[in-house]
Legacy VTK file of the C-alpha trace (Angstrom):
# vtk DataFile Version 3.0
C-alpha trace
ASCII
DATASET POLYDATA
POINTS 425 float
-21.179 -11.861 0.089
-20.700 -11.753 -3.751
-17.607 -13.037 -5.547
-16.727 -9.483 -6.635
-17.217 -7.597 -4.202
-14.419 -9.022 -1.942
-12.075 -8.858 -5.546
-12.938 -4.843 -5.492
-12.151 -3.854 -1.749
-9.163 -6.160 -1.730
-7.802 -3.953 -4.897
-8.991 -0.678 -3.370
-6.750 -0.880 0.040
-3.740 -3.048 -1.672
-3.917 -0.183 -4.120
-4.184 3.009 -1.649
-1.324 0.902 0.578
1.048 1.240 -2.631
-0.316 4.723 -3.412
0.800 5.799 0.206
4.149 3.610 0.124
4.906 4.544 -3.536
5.441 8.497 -2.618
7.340 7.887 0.613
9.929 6.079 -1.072
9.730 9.119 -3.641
9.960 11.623 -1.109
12.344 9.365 0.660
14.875 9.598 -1.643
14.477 12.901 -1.676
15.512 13.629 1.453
18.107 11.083 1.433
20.141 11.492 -1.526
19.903 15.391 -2.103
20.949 18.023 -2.810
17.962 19.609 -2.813
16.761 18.309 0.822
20.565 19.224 1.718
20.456 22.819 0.791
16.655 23.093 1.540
16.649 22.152 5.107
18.226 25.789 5.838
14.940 26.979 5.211
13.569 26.092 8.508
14.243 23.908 11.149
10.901 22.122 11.029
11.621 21.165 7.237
15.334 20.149 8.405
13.654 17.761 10.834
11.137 16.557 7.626
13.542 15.834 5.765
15.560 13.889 8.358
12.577 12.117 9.460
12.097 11.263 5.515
15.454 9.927 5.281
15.632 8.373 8.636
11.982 6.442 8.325
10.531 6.845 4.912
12.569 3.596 4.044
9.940 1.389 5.854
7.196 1.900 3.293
9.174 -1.003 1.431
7.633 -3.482 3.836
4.280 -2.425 2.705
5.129 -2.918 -0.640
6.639 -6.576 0.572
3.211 -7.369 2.536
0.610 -5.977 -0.423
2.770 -8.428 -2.705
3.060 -11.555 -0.631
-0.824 -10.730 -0.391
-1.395 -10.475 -4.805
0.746 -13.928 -4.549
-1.717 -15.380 -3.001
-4.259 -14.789 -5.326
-3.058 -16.892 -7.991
-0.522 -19.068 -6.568
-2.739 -21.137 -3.502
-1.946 -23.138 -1.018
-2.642 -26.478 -3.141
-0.204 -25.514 -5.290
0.651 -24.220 -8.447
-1.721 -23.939 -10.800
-3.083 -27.152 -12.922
-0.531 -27.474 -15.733
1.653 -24.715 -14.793
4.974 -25.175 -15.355
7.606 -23.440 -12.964
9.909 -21.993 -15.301
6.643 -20.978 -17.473
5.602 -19.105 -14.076
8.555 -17.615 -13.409
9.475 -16.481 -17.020
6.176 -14.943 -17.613
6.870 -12.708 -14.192
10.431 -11.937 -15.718
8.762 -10.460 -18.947
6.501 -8.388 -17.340
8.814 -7.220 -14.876
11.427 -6.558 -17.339
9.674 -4.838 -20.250
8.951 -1.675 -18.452
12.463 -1.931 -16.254
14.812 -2.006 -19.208
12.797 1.239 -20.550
13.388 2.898 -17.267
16.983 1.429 -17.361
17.240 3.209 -21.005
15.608 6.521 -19.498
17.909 6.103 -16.459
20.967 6.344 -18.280
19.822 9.336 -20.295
18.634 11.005 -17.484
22.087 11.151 -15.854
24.115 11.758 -18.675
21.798 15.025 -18.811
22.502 15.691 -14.920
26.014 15.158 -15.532
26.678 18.168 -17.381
24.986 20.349 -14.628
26.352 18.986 -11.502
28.939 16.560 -10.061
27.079 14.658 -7.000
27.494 10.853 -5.684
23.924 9.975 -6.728
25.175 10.481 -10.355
27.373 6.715 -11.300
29.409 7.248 -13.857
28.650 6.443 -17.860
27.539 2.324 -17.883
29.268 -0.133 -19.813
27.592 -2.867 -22.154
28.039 -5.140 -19.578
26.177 -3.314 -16.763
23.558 -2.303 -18.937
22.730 -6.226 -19.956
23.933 -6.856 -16.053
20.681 -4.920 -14.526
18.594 -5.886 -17.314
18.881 -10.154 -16.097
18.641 -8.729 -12.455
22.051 -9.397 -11.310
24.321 -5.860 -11.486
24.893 -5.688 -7.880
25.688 -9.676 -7.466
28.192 -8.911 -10.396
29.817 -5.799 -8.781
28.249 -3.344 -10.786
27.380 -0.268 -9.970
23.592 0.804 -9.527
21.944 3.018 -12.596
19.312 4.124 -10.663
18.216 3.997 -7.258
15.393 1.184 -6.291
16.628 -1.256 -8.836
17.416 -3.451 -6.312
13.880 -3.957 -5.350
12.705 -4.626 -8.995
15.345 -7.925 -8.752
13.466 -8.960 -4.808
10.332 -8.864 -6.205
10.697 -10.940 -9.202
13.167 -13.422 -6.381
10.376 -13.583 -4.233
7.925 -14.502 -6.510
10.712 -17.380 -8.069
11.142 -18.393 -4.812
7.753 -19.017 -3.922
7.023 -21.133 -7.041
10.372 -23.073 -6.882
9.093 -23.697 -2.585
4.967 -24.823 -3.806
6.511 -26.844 -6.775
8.879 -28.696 -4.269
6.686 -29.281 -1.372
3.720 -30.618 -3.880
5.379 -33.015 -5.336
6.403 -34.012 -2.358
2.707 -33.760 -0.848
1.547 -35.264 -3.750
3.359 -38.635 -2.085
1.926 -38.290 1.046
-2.048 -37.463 0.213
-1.796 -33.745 1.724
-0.500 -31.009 -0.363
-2.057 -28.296 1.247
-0.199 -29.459 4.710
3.189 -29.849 3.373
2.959 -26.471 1.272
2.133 -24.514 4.547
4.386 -26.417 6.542
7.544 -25.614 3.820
6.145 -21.573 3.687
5.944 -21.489 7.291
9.383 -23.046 7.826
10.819 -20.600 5.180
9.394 -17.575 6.515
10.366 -18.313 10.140
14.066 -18.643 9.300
13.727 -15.824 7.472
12.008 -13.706 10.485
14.449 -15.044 13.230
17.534 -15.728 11.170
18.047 -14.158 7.693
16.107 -10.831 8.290
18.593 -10.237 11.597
21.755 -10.397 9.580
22.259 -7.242 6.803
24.553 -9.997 5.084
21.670 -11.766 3.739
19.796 -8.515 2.486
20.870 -9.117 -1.510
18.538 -12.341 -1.497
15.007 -12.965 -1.289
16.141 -14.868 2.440
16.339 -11.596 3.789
12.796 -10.465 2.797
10.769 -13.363 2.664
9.162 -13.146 6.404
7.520 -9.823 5.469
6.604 -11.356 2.199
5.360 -14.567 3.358
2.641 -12.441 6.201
0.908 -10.762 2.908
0.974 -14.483 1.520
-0.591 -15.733 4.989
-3.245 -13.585 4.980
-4.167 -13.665 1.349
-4.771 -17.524 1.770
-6.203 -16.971 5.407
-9.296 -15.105 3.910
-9.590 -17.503 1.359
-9.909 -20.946 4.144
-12.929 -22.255 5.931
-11.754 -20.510 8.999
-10.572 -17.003 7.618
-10.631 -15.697 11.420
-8.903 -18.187 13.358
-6.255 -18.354 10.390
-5.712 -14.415 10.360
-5.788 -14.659 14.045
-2.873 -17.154 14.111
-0.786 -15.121 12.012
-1.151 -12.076 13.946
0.559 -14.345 16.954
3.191 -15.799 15.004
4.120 -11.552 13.862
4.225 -10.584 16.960
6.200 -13.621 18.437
8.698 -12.632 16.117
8.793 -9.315 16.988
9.209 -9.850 20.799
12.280 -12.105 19.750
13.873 -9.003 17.782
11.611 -6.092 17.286
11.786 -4.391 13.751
9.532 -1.512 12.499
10.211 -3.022 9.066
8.279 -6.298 10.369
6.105 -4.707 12.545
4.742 -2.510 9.147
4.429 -5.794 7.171
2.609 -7.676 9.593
-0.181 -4.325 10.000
-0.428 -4.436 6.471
-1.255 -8.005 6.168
-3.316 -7.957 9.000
-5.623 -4.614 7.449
-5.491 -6.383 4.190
-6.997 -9.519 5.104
-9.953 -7.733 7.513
-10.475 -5.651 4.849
-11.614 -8.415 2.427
-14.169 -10.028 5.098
-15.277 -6.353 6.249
-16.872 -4.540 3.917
-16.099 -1.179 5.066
-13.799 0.743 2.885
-14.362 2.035 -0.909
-12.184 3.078 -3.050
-11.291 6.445 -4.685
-10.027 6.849 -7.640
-7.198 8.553 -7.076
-5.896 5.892 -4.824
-6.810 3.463 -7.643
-4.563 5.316 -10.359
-1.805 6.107 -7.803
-1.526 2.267 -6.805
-1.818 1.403 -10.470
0.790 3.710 -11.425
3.059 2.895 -8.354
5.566 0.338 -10.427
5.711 3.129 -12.908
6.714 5.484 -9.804
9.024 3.313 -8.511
11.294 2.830 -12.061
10.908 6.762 -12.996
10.873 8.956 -9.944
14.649 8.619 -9.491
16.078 9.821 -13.085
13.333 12.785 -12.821
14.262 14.245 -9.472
18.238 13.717 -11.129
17.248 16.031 -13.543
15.574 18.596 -11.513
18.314 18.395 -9.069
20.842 19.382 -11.685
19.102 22.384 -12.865
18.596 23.990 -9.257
22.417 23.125 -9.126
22.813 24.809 -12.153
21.123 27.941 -11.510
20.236 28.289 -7.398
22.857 26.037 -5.900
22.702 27.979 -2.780
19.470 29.228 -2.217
17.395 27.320 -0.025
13.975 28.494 -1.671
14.228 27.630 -4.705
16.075 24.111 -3.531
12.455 23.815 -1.527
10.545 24.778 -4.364
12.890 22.129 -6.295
11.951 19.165 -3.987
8.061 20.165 -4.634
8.682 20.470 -8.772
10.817 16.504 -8.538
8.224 15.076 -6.139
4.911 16.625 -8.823
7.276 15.864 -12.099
8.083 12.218 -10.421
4.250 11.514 -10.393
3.407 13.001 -14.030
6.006 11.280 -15.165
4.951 7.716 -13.477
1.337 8.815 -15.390
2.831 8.971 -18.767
5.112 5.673 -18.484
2.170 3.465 -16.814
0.145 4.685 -20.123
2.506 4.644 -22.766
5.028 1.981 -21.813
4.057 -0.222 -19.044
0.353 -1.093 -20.278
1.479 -1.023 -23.507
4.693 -3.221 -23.361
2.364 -6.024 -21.508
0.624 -7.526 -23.644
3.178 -7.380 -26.508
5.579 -9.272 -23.702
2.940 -11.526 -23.034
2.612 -12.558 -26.987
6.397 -13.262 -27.075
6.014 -15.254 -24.281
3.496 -17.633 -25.735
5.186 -17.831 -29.129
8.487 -19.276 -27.146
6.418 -21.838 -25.752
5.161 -22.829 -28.560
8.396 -23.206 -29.851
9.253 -25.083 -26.729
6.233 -27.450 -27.730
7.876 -27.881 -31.039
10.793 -28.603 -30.120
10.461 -30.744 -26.807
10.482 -29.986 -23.448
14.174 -30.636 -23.145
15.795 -28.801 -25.964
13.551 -25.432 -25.829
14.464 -24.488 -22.368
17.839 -24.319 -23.594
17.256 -22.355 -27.138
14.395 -20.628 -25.658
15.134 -19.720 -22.080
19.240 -20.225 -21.934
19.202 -18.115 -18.925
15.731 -19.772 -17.235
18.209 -21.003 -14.536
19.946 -17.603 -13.998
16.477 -15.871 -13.363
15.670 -18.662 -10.352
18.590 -17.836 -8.656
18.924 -14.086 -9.721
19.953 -12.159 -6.636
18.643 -8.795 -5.847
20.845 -5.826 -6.120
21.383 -3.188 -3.880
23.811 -0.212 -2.987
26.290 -0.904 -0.562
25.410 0.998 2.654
28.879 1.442 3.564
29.627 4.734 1.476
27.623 7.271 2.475
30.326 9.755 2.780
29.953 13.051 4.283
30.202 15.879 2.332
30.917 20.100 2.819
27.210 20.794 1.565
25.111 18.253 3.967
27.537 19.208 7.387
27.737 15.242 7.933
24.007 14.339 7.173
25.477 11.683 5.050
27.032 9.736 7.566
24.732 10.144 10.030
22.235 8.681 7.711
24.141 5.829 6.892
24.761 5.144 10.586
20.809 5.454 11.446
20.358 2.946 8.310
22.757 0.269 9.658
21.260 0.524 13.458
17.694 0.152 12.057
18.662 -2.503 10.238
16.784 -2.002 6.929
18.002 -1.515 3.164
18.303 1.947 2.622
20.037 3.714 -0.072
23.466 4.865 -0.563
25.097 6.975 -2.580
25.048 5.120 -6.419
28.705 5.816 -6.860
30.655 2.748 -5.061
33.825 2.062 -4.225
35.665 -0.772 -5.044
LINES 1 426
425 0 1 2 3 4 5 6 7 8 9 10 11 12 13 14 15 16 17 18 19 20 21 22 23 24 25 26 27 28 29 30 31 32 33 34 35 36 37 38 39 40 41 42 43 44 45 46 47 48 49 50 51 52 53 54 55 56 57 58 59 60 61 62 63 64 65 66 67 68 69 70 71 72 73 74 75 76 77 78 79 80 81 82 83 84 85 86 87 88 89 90 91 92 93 94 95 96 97 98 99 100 101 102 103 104 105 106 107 108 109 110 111 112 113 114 115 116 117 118 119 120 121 122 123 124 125 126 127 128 129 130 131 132 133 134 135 136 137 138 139 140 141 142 143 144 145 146 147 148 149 150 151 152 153 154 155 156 157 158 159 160 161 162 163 164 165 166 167 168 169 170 171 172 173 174 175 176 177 178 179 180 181 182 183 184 185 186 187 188 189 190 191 192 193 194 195 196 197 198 199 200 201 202 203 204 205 206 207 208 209 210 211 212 213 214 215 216 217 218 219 220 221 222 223 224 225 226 227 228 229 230 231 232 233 234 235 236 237 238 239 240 241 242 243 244 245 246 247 248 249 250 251 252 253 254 255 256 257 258 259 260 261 262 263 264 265 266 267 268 269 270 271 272 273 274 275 276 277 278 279 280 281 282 283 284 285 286 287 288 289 290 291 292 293 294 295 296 297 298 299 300 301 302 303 304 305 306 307 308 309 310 311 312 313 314 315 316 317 318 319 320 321 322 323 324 325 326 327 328 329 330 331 332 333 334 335 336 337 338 339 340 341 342 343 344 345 346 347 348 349 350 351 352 353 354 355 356 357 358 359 360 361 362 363 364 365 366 367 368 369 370 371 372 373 374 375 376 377 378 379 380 381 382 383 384 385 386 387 388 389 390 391 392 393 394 395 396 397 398 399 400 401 402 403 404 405 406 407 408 409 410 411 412 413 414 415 416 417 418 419 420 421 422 423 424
């Protein structure tokens, strides 16, 4: 079996998996947030019950995204360890950058985007104008930690990932060092991941309270990270066949469709590498490409087509239908245009900066550049994910309840789901 081949089909299902995942959350929100869904569910009762199975289930694609990357984590961060003179903080703020080059562009275009909406239509998925503080408050990761109020929906997720991925490095740097004592690195790295990601299966991930840190996700992260090293052992089988056991011990403790997704998704990730069976399509390969893109624009676009069918049809169910089609279509050109123009293009410029403030770290010494260079290097390992608070989806004259009856569904699944942006306090 050639080195690339297993590189290719690995990309071509990771990348159809966030293709797929990428426009349910789209659609999701959709459904969730209105108005269009609200006022277009009159159409029929068969789209009613769409949209409500959107809303209701659509959520759980964010597991998939967890799995697929816990599984890319794996590919350059291995069980022996971080890599050969890799610092942590160098790890961790070169994932920062290239999270946050694109995100503070869709931040910018977030805050434009509702201002627009504003104008056209008073709804609780429009916050109010942002502050300074807010602004540089999403920008480090942190808004919701702070008490700020979400610019756009999804942010939260943008903050998981990157704590994750800090998490995982601050966990491998630990544990080798300490292996590094006692002669088996590899042993004590699995032993710490494992231990993590069981407390985080049977403990954090069972208590909502713990859903603003990566605690909360890290079991559904940690099976994409268990079967991106399985494939890459002497014993890629037995290894993928032990983590199937240990997902579904956890879900006979406390069954969760959110785990249950993650651990399928692992599972078809890692046969998929050691079967050759699957090729790729192209327009999986540009959807997954594009999916971060998605993710950061989809949310001021459908704002802005929302407003206008508020504007001009508020009450006609047609044209709100025909409205969720134009957001969903515009949501995906959109994502096109910003993985193109921004996102590809912002990387390696990000990348450059990064390199000249380690030089400068070089220059100046070890000690005094991580605090002219990176003054915030500790806020971004302990940056806390931000989400909307679940608690306030009201009810409202136009959805007949759906609100609250989404919220409630949300809090007895026991999964982050989205709220309306505009919080109480």
């Amino acid at each position: 079996m050639g080195s690339a081949a297993p590189s290719v089909r690995r990309l071509a299902l990771a990348d159809a998996v966030k293709a797929v995942a990428a426009q349910l959350i789209v659609l999701h929100h959709l459904a969730w947030y209105g108005p269009l869904s609200d006022v277009a569910a009159h159409l029929s009762p068969l789209l009613e019950h769409g949209f409500d199975w959107l809303a209701g289930y659509g959520r759980y694609a964010v597991a998939a995204f967890l799995a697929v990357a816990g599984f890319l984590a794996a590919q350059g961060l291995s069980l022996r360890g971080l890599p050969a003179g890799a610092a942590p903080l160098r790890l961790i703020g070169r994932r920062y950058l290239r999270l946050a080059g694109p995100y503070a562009v869709a931040l910018l275009l977030a805050i434009v985007c509702a201002a627009l909406a504003r104008r056209w239509m008073a709804h609780d998925s429009i916050g109010a104008a942002p502050t300074l503080g807010q602004f540089l408050a999403h920008l480090f990761l942190l808004h919701d930690l702070l008490g700020y109020e979400a610019l756009s929906a999804g942010v939260w997720y943008v903050a998981i990932d990157f704590q994750l991925y800090a998490l995982l490095v601050a966990l491998l740097w630990a544990s080798g060092w300490l292996g590094r004592r006692l002669a088996s690195a590899e042993s004590v790295n699995l032993a710490a991941v494992a231990a993590l990601a069981t407390a985080s299966l049977l403990v954090f991930n069972r208590d909502a309270g713990w859903d603003v840190t990566a605690l909360y996700f890290f079991g559904s992260y940690a099976l994409g990270l268990g079967s991106g090293w399985a494939v890459r052992s002497a014993h890629p089988w037995r290894f993928l066949l032990l983590l199937g056991v240990a997902g579904a011990l956890a879900l006979s403790f406390d069954f969760r469709i959110r785990i249950a997704v993650a651990l399928l998704v692992a599972l078809l990730l890692g046969i998929a590498q050691l079967r050759p069976r699957m090729p790729g399509g192209k327009l999986p390969a540009l959807l997954g490409q594009t999916s971060y893109a998605l993710f950061l624009v989809h949310f001021p676009v459908c704002l802005l087509v929302s407003a206008a069918c508020q504007r001009f049809a508020p009450h006609t169910p047609l044209w709100n239908a025909l409205g969720v089609l134009a957001a969903w279509l515009a949501s995906n050109a959109a994502a096109l245009l910003f993985h193109r123009f921004v996102e590809v293009r912002l990387g390696p410029l990000l990348s450059a900066l990064l390199q000249e403030l380690f030089r400068h770290r070089g220059r100046q010494g070890a000690a005094g550049a991580c605090r002219t260079s990176f003054p915030s290097c500790a806020a971004f390992a302990r940056s806390a994910a931000a989400r909307p608070d679940r608690g306030d989806a009201r009810a409202t004259a136009a959805t007949g309840g759906r609100w609250w009856h989404r919220a409630t569904a949300a809090r007895a699944g026991g999964i982050r789901s989205p709220a309306p942006l505009r919080l109480p306090r």
